[in-house]
C-alpha positions in Angstrom: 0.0 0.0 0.0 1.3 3.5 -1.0 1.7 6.3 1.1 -1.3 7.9 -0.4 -3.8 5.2 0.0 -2.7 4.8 3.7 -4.1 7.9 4.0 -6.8 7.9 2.1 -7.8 5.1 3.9 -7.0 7.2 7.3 -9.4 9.8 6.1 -12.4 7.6 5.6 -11.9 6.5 9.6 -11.8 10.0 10.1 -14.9 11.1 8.5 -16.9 7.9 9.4 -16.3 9.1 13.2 -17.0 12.7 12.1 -20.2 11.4 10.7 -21.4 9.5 13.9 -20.4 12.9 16.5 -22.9 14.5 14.3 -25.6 12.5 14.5 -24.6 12.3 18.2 -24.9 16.2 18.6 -28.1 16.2 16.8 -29.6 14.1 19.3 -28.0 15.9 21.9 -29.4 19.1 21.2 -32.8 18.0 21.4 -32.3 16.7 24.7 -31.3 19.9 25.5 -33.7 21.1 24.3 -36.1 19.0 26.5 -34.5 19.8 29.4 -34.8 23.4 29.5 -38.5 22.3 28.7 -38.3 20.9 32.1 -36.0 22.9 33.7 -38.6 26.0 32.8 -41.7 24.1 34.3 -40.2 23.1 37.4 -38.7 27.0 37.9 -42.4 27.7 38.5 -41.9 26.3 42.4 -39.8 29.1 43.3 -42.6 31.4 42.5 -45.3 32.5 45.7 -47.8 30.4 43.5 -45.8 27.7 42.8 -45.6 25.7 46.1 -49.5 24.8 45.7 -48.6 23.7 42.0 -45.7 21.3 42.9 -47.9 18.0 41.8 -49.3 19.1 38.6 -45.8 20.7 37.8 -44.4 17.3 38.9 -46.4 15.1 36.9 -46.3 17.4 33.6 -42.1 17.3 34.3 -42.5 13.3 33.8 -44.5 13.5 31.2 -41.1 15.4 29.5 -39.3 12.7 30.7 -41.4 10.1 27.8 -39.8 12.6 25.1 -36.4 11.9 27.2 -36.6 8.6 27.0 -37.6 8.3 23.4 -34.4 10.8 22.4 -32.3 8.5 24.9 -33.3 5.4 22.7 -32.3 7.2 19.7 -28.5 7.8 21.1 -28.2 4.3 21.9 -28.6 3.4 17.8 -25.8 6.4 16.9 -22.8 4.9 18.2 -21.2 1.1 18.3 -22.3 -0.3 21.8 -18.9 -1.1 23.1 -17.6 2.7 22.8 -19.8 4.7 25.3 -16.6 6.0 26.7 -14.9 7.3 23.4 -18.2 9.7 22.7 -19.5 10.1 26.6 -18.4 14.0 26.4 -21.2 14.8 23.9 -23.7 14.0 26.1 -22.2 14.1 29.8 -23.8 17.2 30.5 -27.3 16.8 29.6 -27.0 13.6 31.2 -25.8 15.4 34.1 -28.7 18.1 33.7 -31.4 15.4 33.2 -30.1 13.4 36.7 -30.7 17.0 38.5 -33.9 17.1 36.8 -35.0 13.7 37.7 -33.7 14.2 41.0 -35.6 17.8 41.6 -39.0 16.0 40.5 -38.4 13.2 43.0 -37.5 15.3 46.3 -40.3 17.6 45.2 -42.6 14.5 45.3 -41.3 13.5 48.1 -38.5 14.7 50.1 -36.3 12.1 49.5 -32.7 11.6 47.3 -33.2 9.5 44.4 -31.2 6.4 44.2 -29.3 6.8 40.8 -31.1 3.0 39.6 -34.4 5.3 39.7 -32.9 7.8 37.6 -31.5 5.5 35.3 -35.4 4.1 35.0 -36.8 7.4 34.9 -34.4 7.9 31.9 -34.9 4.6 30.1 -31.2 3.9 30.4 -29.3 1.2 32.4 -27.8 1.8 35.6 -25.0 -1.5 35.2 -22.0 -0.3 33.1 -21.8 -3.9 31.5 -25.7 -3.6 30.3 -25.1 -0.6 27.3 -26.3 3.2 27.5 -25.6 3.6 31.6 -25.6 6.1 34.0 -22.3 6.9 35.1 -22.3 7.3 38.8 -20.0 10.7 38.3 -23.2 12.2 36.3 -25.4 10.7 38.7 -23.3 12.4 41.5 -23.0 15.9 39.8 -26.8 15.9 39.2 -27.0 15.3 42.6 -24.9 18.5 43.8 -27.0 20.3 41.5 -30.1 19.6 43.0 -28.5 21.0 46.3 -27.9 24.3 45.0 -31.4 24.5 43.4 -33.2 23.6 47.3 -30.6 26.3 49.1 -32.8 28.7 46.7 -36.1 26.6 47.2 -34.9 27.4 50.9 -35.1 31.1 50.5 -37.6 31.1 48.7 -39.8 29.3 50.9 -39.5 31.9 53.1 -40.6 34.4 51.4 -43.5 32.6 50.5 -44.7 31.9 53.6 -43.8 28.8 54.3 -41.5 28.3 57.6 -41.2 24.5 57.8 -39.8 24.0 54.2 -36.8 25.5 54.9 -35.9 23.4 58.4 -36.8 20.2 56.3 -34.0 20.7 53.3 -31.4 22.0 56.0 -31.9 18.2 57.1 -31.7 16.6 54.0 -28.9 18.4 53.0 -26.7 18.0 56.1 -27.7 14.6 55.6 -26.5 14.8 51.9 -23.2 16.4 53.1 -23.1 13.4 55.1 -22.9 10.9 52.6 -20.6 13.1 49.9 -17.8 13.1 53.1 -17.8 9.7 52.9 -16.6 9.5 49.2 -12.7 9.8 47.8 -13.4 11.6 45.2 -11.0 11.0 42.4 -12.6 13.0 39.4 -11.1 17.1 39.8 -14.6 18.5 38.2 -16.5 16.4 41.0 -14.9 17.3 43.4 -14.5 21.1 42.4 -18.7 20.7 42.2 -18.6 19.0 45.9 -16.6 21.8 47.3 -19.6 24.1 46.5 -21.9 22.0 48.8 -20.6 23.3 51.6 -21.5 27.0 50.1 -25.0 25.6 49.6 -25.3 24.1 53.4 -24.1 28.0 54.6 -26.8 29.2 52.9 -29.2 27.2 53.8 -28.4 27.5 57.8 -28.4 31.0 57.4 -32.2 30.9 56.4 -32.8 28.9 59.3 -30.5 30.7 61.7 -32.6 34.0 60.5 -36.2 31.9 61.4 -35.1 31.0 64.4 -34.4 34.6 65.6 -37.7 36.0 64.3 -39.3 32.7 66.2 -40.6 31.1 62.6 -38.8 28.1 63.4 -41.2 27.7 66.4 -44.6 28.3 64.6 -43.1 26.2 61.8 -43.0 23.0 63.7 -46.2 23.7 65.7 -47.8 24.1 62.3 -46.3 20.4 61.1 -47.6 19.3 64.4 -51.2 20.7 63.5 -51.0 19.2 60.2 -50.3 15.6 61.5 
């Protein structure tokens, strides 16, 4: 084989990958798409109205997550199986985006983390490395520290909405969050640059619940969760 065939040859490797990040970005523009779709519905809760709203803006954020998992399905077919690493950057940070997302939904449901095999089924993806299209457990994670910064805000928030118990509730989960994150060696430098910021996010939130508890809002917040049990 000449020179010039060797790289002829060369070039069509070249362009075949070219041709497959394209489709790839193609279908990862649409997910962005849909997740500012979400991401703009569930903004609604940090409005005075919004709190009252939080199921029906719940239940229309999973009906987004059917268009998710239909784009999701569509990635899988773009790329050989065995080389999710090789084009993971194209979509890392919508995947990242869509585990906050998922995540938001569930603790607005109910108050709880998710467990990153019920976003991986809210997604339509797998959750074992070995299975395909996964969740990696450093998106999983980063969604995760998202989803603290967006409840320090839900915690002011709260407050100025009226409600006084919201806040004392995510300063709990959150320590409790904090918690678990101490307990990890992170390895990855962006994960860990992300984690540092939790600590950030628990200040704020303990200075929203330092501030109720001088103006005595803490009090009438947990005799008004003793009323409602």
């Amino acid at each position: 084989m000449s020179v010039s065939d060797m790289f002829i040859a060369l070039q069509g490797v070249l362009t075949a990958d070219q041709d497959i990040r394209e489709e790839i970005r193609k279908v990862v523009q649409a997910l962005e798409q849909t997740a500012r779709e979400i991401l703009t519905l569930l903004q609604g809760v940090h409005q005075g109205a919004g709190f009252q709203d939080i199921p029906k803006k719940c239940q229309k954020a999973r009906e987004h997550f059917g268009t998710v998992r239909t784009q999701l399905e569509s990635l899988k077919t773009k790329f050989p199986t065995d080389q999710y690493y090789r084009f993971h950057e194209h979509w890392r940070f919508v995947l990242q985006r869509l585990v906050f997302l998922a995540a938001f939904v569930v603790y607005l449901e109910s108050e709880t983390l998710v467990t990153r095999e019920a976003v991986a089924e809210i997604l339509g993806i797998e959750a074992d490395r070995e299975r395909g299209f996964h969740l990696d457990i450093e998106d999983y994670l980063s969604g995760v520290l998202t989803l603290a910064s967006e409840l320090a805000r839900l915690a002011v928030n709260s407050v100025t909405a009226g409600d006084y118990s919201r806040p004392l509730r995510i300063s709990t989960f959150i320590n409790e969050l904090d918690s678990g994150f101490r307990l990890l060696n992170l390895k990855n430098d962006s994960l860990r640059k992300r984690y540092d910021g939790l600590k950030y996010d628990v200040k704020k939130i303990e200075e929203v619940v330092y501030d109720l508890s001088i103006r005595g809002l803490n009090k009438e917040a947990t005799v008004g969760e003793g009323e409602e049990k």
